[in-house]
N, C-alpha and C positions, 0 to 999 in steps of 0.2 A: 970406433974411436973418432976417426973422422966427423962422424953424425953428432955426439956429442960434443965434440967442439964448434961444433957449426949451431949449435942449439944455444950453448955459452957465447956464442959471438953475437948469436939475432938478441940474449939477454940483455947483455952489457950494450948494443946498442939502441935495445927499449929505453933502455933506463936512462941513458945517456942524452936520448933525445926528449926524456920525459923529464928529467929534471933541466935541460938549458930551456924547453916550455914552459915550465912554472916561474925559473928564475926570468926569463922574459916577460913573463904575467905578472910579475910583481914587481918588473921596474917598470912597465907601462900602466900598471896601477898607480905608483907611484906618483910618476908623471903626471899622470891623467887628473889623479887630487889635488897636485901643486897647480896645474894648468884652472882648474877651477876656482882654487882659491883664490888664486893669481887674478884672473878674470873678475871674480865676485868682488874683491874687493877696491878694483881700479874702475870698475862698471859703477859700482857704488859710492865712490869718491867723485866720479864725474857726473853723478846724476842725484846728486846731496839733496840739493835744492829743489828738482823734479821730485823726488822721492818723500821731501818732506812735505810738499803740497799733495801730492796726491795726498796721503794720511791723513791731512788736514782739514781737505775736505770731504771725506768720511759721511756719509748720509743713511737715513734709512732705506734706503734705495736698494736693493738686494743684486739686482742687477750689476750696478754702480760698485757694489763692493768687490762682487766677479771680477770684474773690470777692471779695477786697480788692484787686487789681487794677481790677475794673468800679466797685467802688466807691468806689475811692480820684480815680479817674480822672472819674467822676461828678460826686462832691462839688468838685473843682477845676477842672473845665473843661478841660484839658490834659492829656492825653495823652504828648506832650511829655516836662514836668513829672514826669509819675508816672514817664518812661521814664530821667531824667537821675537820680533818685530812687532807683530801683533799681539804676543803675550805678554810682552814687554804695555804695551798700551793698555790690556785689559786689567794687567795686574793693578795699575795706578788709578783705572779707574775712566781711562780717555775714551773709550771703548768698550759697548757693550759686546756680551757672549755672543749674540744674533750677528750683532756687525761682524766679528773678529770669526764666525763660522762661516759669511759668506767672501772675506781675503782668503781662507784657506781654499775653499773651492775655487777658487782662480789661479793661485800657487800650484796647484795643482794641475789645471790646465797650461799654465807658466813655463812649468817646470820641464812638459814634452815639447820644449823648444831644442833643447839640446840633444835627444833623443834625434829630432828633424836635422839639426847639423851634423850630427855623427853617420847618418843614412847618408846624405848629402857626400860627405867624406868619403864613404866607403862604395860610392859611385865610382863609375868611368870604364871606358872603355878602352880599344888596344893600345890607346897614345898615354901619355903621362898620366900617370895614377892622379886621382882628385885627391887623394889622402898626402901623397907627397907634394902637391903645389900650397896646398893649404898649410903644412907643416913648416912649408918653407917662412909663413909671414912670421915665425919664430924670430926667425935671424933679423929678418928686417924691422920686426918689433923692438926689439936686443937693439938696434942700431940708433931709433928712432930715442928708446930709452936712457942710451948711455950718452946721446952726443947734443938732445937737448935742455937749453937752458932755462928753459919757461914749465914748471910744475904741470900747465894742462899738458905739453905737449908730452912731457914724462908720464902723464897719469893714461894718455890714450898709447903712447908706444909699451905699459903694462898690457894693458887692454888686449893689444895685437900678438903680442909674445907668448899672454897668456892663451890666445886665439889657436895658434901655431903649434904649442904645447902639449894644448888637446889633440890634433893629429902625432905629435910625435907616440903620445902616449897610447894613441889607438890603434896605430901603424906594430906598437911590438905587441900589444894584445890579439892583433890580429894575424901576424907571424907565428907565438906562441901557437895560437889557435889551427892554423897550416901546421904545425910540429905535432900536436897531437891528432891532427887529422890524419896520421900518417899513421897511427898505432890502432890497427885493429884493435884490440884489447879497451880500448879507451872508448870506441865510438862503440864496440857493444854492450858495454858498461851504464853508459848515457842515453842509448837505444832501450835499453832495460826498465831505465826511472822514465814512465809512460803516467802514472796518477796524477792526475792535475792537484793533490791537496798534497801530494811528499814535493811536489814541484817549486807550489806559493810559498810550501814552508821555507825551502832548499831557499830562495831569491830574497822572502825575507831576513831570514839569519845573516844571508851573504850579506847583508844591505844595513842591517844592522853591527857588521864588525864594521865593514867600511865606512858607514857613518853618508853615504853616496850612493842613490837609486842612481844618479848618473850613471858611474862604472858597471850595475850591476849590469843597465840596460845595455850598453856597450859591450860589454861581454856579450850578452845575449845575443844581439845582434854579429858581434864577428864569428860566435858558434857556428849562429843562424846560415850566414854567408860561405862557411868553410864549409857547410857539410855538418857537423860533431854533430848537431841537434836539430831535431824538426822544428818549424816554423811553429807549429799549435806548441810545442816545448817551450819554447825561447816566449809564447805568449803569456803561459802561466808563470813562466821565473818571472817576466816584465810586473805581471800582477803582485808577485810577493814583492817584488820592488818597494812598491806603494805601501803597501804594509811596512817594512823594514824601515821606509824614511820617516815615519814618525816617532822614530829612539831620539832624535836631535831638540822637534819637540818636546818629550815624554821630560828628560833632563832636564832640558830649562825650565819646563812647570813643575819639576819637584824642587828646585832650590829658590820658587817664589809663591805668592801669595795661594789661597784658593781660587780665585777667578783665576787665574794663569794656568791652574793642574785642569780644571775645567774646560780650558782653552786646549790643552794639548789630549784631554781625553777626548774632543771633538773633532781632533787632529784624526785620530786614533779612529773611533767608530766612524766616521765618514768613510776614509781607505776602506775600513773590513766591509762597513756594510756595499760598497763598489764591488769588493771582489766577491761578497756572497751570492749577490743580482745576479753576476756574470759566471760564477760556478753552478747554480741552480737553472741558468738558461743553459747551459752547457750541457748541465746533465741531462735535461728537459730534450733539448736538439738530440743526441745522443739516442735515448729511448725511440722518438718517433720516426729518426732516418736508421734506425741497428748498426749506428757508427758509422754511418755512412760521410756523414757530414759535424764537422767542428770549422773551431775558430781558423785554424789551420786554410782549409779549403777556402771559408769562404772569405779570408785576405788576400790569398794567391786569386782566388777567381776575380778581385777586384781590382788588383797593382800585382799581371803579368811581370815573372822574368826575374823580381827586382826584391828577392826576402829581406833585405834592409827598412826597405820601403815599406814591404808588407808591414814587417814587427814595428817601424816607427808610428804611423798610421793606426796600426790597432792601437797601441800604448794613447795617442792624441783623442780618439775614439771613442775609447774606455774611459780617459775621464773628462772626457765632454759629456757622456751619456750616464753617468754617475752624477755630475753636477746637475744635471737635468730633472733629476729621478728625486735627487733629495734637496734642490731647493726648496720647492714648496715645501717640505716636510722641516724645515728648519728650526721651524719651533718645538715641535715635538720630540727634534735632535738635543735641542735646549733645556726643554723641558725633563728629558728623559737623564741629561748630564747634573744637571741639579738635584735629583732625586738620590743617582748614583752617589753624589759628592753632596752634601746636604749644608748645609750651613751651622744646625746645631752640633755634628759632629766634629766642627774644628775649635776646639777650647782653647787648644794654645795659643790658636792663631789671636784668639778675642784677648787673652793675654796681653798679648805682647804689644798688642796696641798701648798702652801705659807706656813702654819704651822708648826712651828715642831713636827713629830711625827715617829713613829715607822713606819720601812719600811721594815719588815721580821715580828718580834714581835706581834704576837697577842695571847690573853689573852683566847679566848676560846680554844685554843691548851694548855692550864695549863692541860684538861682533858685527855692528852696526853704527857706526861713528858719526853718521850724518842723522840718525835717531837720535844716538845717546845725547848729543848739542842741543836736541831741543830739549829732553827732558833736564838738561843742568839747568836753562834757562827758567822753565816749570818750577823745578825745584828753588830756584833763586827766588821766585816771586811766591813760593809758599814759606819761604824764611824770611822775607820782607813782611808777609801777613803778619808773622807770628813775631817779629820785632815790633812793628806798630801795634799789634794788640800789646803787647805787655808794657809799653809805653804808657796806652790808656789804662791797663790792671793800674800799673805805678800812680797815674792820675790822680784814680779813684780813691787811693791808696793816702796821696799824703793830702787831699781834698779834706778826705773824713777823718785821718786818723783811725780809720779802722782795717783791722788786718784779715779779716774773712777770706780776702781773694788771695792770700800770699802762696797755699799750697797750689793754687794755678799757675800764679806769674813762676813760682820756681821749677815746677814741672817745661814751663813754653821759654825758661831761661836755659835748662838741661840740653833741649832740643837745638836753641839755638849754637849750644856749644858743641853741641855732637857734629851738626851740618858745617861748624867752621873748620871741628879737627878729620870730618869725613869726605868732607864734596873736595879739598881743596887737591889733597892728595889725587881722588878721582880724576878730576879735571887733568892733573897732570898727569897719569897713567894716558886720558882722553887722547891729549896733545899730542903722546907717541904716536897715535895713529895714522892712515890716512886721512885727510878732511881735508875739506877745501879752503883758500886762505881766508875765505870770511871767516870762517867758523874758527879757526885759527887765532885771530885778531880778536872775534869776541871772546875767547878763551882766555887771553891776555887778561883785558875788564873784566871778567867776572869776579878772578882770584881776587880783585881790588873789592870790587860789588860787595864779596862773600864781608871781607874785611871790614868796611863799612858799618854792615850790616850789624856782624858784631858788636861792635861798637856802641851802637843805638841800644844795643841791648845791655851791655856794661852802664853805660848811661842809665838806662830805664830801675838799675838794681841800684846805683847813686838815691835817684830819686825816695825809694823806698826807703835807704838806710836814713835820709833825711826825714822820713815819717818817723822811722824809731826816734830822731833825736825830740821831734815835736811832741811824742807822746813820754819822752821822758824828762821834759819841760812840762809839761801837764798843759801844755798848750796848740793853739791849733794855727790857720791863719786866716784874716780877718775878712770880713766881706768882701770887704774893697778888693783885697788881694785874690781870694776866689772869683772874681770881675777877670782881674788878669790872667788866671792860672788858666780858667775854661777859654779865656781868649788865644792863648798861647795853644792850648791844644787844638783848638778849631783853626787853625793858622797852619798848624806842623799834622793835621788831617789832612786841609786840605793839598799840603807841599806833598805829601805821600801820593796822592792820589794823582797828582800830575805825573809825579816824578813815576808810578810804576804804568800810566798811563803812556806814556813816554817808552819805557823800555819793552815794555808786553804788546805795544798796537804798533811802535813805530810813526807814533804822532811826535811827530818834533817840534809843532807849533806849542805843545804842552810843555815843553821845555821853557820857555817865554814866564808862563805861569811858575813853573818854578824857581827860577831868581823872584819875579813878584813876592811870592810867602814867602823866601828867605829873609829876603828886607826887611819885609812885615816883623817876622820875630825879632830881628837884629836890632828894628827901631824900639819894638817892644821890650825887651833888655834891656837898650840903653836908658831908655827912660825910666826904669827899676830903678836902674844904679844912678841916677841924678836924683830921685825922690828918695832915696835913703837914708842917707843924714838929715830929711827934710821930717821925714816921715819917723826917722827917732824923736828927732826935739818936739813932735808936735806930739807922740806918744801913742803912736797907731800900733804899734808894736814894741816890745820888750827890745835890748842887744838882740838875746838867743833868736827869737823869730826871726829877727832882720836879716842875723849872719845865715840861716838857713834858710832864707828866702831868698837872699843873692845868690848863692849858692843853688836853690834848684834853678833860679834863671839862669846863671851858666851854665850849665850840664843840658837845661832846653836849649838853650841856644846852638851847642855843641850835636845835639841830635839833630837838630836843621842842618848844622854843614855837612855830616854826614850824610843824609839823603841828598841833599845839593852834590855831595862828592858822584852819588850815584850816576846821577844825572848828567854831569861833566862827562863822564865814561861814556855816556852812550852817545852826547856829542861829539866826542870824539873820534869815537871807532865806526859813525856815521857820517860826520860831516868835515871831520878832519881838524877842528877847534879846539883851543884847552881850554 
């Protein structure tokens, strides 16, 4: 009797101690993703501006892409992040497949930066734990956050709290981890899964609900250090990691273009083909020493004492010598994704181009706020194109009295209405986010911009109803008057031209040029309307002509202040002027 309550006792105490471990794993999971978020996205509001020059200058340079890849990926803490970022640019077209394959091999390398601070963390000796002093810049992050008044200083005391958070959340991971080190039952369980391919699987699936190679590697790592699991263990979970973190991109390339799915399916075969290299060397070591020797041995033989260090190490390792392996082969990465994903099998997509929709603008770059800003901007100066174009359709329109180009100008009038009733909303979704106060400010001018914009285009469809009224006077307008109409458009060509010159380079000398054509037209107008009645009694035109020839000159004239309106904006929110 005795015996079997002492059997019930050692029960109820497994259990006991095996569910406050999990309940602990999963508030230090917790932590651990809010601690990241927290970081990525205060990382990324203070490095807006950094982060949009890198992108910016994007080259053929394979190296160079690495490079702002690892660092882009670095500076922001996600991986993720850099990957949605990049499909985000391939999708619209800013970025080629090749370019946007060699950012991922750098995010990748990037990304074992936080793998190196959780090692770092889980250092130390018999004085104060390094997991506990670091956990501490929590509080003082939290203090630096709540008591100042100046937005960078708020945006760097997230930075440090989110800093802080990361230990707090690694500290119960790693506690959990001491709990179940305690249950025989458990560590023979995890002794048992010895197959390096039920291993990769196990770290990808994890990797995939969590949405975070970080936590998985972190887990691996305090296994690693408790005991629970061998060092060669915790290096194949690290590998399925890799694999598992590209579900984040997988997602965002299915709710965008083909180049985008393209983009995350090279997210996708880069990881596997890494971890195939390194399980077929595996296997290879394996055979020739009769198990004598794996990955396990020869990280301990390299970084004594310190299994943190070992498993951070290999993971940095792994994909340095993976990026090594298939740079050169890049193209044939490229080659072989295009084949997979073909271009005559996407018909809808060739579809829906007919539709109006956003052609910079997409929606999974919101998790990137100092990205999305530049593509509102993108997007503003492809809905200026597509207003000055159908200004000229309109031109051509009541020039000839002929109506051929209307199912154009009404198609690029549709778009235009879509981009007023779609970006403006966006923008302000934008505005909730983090960003930094320029980006803020120019967010203000745009919604005005967007408006504007519009406008020209309402104008442009005036223009046209006044060809209907010419062709239902059975009349057209006279040489003289085509003298002015081509002069008026060559005037409000070239005001466009300054005026997006102006917004898209940030030449403000071209602003100068801008009031110049507006006057130009203004003077051009007035002089209309003084030869009017001059130009009735002398019989150059009928009433009708006359009354619809004033009338497109107002309505031109009206599309000049409107771009002038544009241009004011960026004076503004540049130089401080109204």
């Amino acid at each position: 009797m005795h015996a079997c309550a002492q059997v019930l006792f050692t029960l109820y105490m497994d259990i006991t101690i095996l569910l406050q471990a999990i309940l602990q794993l999963v508030a230090g999971i917790g932590i651990f993703l809010v601690a990241c978020q927290m970081m990525s996205s205060n990382l990324e509001t203070a490095s807006s501006a950094r982060l949009k020059s890198l992108f910016s200058r994007m080259s053929n340079s394979r190296m160079l892409g690495v490079g702002i890849g690892t660092v882009a990926t670095a500076a922001i803490q996600s991986s993720g992040a850099t990957t949605v970022m990049v499909i985000g640019f391939v999708n619209v077209g800013i970025m080629s497949l090749a370019q946007a394959a060699t950012i991922i091999y750098g995010a990748n390398i990037g990304t074992t930066v936080t793998a190196q601070i959780v090692a770092l963390g889980l250092s130390g000796g018999g004085g104060i734990s390094t997991t506990v002093i670091f956990a501490a810049f929590a509080g003082l992050g939290a203090f630096i956050e709540l008591f100042s008044k100046k937005d960078t200083w708020k945006t760097w005391g997230g930075i440090i709290t989110g800093f802080g958070m990361l230990f707090v959340g690694l500290s119960l991971m790693s506690g959990s981890m001491k709990e179940l080190s305690g249950l025989q039952e458990i560590k023979d369980f995890l002794a048992s899964v010895e197959h390096p391919l039920m291993l990769v699987l196990f770290g990808a699936i994890l990797t995939a609900i969590v949405q975070s190679s970080s936590v998985v590697t972190s887990i691996a790592l305090t296994m690693a250090v408790t005991g629970l699991i061998s060092l060669n263990q915790g290096i194949y979970l690290t590998m399925g990691s890799n694999i598992g973190s590209c579900v984040v991109a997988i997602i965002a390339g299915l709710t965008s273009g083909l180049n985008a799915k393209r983009t995350a399916l090279i997210h996708f075969l880069f990881n596997c083909f890494g971890v195939c290299i390194f399980l077929i060397a595996a296997w290879i070591m394996h055979l020739v020493t009769s198990g004598a020797l794996n990955y396990g041995v020869i990280f301990e033989t390299m970084f004594p004492g310190a299994p943190q260090l070992q498993l951070a190490m290999f993971h940095t390792i792994f994909n340095c010598i993976t990026v090594c392996i298939i740079l050169p082969l890049t193209d044939y990465l490229v080659n072989l994704v295009v084949k997979i994903l073909p271009e005559k099998n996407r018909v809808d997509e060739a579809l829906q181009e007919g539709q109006p929709h956003f052609h910079f603008v997409d929606e999974q770059m919101l998790r990137t706020p100092a990205i999305a800003v530049n593509q509102v901007k993108l997007e503003i100066e492809n809905m200026a194109a597509i207003a000055i174009h159908n200004f000229n359709l309109a031109m051509d329109i009541i020039s000839t009295v002929n109506f051929d180009k209307m199912d154009e100008f009404n198609e690029n009038e549709k778009q235009l209405n879509y981009l007023n009733r779609n970006l403006i909303p966006y923008i302000v979704q934008l505005n909730t986010l983090p960003i930094s106060e320029e980006d803020n400010r120019y967010l203000a001018t745009a919604i005005r911009t967007i408006g504007d914009l519009e406008r020209v285009g309402d104008y442009a469809v005036n223009l046209t109803e006044y060809a209907e009224l010419l062709k239902n006077f059975n009349e057209k307008f006279t040489n003289d008057l085509l003298f002015e109409v081509e002069h008026l458009r060559e005037t409000i060509a070239s005001l466009y031209q300054s005026t997006m010159k102006a917004y898209m380079d940030q030449d403000f000398a071209a602003l100068d040029d801008v009031n110049k054509y507006e006057d130009e037209v203004d003077d051009t107008v007035a002089t209309i309307e003084k030869l009017h009645l001059q130009r009735l009694m002398d019989g150059i035109y009928p009433a009708s002509v006359g009354q619809v020839y004033q009338e497109f000159a107002s309505d031109t004239e009206r599309i000049a202040d409107h771009f002038l309106n544009v241009a004011k904006s960026i004076r503004q929110l540049h130089v401080g002027e109204d």
